[in-house]
C-alpha positions as CSV (number, residue, x, y, z in Angstrom):
1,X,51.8,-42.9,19.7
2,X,52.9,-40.8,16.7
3,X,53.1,-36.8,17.0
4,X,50.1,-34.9,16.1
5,X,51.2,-31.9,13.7
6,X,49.1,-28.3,13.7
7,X,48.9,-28.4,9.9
8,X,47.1,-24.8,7.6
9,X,45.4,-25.5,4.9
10,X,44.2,-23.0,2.5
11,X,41.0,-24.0,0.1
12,X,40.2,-21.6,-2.6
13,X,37.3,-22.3,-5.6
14,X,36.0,-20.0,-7.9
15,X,33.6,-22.3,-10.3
16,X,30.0,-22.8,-9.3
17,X,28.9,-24.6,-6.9
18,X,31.8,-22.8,-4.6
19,X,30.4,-22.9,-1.3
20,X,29.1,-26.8,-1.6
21,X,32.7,-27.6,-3.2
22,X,34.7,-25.9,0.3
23,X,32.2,-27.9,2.4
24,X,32.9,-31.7,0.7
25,X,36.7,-31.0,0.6
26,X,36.5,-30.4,4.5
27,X,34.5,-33.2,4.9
28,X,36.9,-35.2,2.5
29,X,39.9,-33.4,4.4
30,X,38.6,-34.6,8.3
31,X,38.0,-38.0,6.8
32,X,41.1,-38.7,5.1
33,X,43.7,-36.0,6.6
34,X,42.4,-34.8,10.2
35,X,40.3,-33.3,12.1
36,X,39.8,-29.8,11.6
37,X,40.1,-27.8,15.0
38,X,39.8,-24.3,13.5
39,X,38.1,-22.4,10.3
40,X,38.0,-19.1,9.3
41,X,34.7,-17.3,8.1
42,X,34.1,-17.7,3.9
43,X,36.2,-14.8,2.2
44,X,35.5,-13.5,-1.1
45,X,37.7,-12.1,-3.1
46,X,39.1,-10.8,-6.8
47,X,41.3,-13.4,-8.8
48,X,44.8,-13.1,-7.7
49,X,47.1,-12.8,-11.1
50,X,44.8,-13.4,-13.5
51,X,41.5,-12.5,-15.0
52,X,38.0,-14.4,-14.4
53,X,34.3,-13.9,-14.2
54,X,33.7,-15.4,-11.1
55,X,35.4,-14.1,-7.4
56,X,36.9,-16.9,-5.4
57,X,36.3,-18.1,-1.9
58,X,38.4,-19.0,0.1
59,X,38.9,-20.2,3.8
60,X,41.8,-21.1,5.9
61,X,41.2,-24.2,8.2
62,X,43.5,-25.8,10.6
63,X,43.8,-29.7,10.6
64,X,45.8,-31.9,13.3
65,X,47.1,-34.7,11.7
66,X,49.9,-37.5,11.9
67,X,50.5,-37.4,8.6
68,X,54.0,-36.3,7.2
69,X,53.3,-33.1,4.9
70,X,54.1,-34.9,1.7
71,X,51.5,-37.1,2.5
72,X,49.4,-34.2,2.9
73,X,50.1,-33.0,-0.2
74,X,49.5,-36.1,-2.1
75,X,46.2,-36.4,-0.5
76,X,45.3,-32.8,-1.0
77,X,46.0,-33.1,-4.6
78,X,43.5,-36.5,-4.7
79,X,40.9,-34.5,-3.1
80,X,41.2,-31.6,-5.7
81,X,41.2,-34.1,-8.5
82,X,38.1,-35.8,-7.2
83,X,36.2,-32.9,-7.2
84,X,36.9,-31.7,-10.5
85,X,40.6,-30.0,-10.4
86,X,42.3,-30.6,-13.5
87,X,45.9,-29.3,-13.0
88,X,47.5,-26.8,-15.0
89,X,49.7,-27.4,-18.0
90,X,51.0,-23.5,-18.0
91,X,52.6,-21.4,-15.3
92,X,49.4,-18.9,-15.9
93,X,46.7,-19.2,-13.2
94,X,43.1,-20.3,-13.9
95,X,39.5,-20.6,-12.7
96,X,39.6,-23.7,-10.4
97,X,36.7,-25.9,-8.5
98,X,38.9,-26.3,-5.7
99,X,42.6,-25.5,-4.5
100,X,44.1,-26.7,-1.2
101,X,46.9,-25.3,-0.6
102,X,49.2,-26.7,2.6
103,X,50.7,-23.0,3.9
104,X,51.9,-24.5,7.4
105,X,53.2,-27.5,8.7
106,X,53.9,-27.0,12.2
107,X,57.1,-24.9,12.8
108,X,58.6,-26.5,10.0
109,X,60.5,-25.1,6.9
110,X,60.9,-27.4,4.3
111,X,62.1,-26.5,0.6
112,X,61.8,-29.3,-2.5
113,X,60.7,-29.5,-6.2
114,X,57.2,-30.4,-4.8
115,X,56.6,-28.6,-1.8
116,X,57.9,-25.2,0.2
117,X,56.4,-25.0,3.8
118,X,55.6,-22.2,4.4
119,X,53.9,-21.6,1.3
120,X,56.0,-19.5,-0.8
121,X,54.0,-16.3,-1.3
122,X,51.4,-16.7,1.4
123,X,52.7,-13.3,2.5
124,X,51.8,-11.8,-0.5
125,X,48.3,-12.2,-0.9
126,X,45.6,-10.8,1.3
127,X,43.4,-13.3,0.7
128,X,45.2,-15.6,2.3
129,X,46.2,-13.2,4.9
130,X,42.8,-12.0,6.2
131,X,41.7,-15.9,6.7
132,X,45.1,-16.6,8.9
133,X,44.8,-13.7,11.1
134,X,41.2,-14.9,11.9
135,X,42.5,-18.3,12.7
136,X,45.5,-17.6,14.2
137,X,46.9,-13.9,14.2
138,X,49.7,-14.7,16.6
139,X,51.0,-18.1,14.6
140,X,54.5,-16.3,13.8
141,X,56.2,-17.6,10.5
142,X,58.8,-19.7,10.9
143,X,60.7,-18.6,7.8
144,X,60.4,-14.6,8.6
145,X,59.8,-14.7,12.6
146,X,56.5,-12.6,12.1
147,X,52.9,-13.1,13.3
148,X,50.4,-13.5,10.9
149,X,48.9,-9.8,11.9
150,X,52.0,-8.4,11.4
151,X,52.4,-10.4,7.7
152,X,49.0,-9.1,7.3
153,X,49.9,-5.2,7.9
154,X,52.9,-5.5,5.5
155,X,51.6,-6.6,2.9
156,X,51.9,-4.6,-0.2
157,X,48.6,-6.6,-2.0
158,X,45.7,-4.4,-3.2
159,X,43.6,-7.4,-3.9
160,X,39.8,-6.2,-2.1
161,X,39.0,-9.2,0.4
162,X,35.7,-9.0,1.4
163,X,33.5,-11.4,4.1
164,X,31.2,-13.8,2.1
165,X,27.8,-13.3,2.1
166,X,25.7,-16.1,1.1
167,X,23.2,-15.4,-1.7
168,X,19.4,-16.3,-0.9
């Protein structure tokens, strides 16, 4: 039997029907990833580097899988295409109907043209932050050999991160 790996996903989307979008990319995610065996609450929040209309939502969820995490990624980036990603031809960041961003594989550390585990500026952003140290504030990164609440309380981003509230 293969190893099962504790695997954080990230899923972000700020073009309408946000909510709906995050709910089929964690059902497309158990059914062609793993099972997900944690989830954050929705978080709202501004755009990060760039300017748009509509906030974002994101949500962290946790996944054990025994897939290898370039697999992940490949199947991440099927997922985003099938639900209306189109992938950027600039550096610049855009509106997006859904990102899945792979910020933790395991204990792993892993640097390539296509992938860096941990996700390279997860520390940096708030947003991503807030969801982790829901999840799992004691996770400590393998890269700096910090928690997730400590990341969290370091972190210079002013971004406002807010709970979601559903609109009625």
């Amino acid at each position: 039997m293969q190893n099962s790996n504790q695997v954080f996903l990230l899923l972000g989307s700020n073009v309408e029907p946000r909510e709906a979008t995050i709910d089929v990319a964690k059902s497309l995610i158990t059914k062609r990833l793993g099972n997900i065996t944690k989830q954050s609450s929705l978080y709202e929040s501004e755009p990060w580097g760039f300017d748009a209309n509509t906030n974002f939502l994101n949500q962290v969820v946790i996944i054990n899988t025994v897939l290898g995490a370039f697999e992940i990624l490949n199947l991440a980036k099927e997922i985003e295409k099938e639900l209306g990603r189109t992938h950027k031809t600039t550096d610049a960041y855009t509106s997006r109907t859904i990102d899945i961003d792979l910020l933790y594989f395991g204990n792993k550390i892993i640097v390539s043209d296509e992938l860096t585990i941990p996700h390279f500026n997860l520390h940096e952003r708030r947003f991503t932050l807030i969801p982790l140290v829901e999840t799992a504030p004691d996770f400590v990164h393998p890269a700096f050999q910090e928690n997730q609440q400590f990341l969290l309380d370091h972190c210079k981003d002013i971004g406002k991160v807010w709970p979601y509230q559903k609109q009625t």
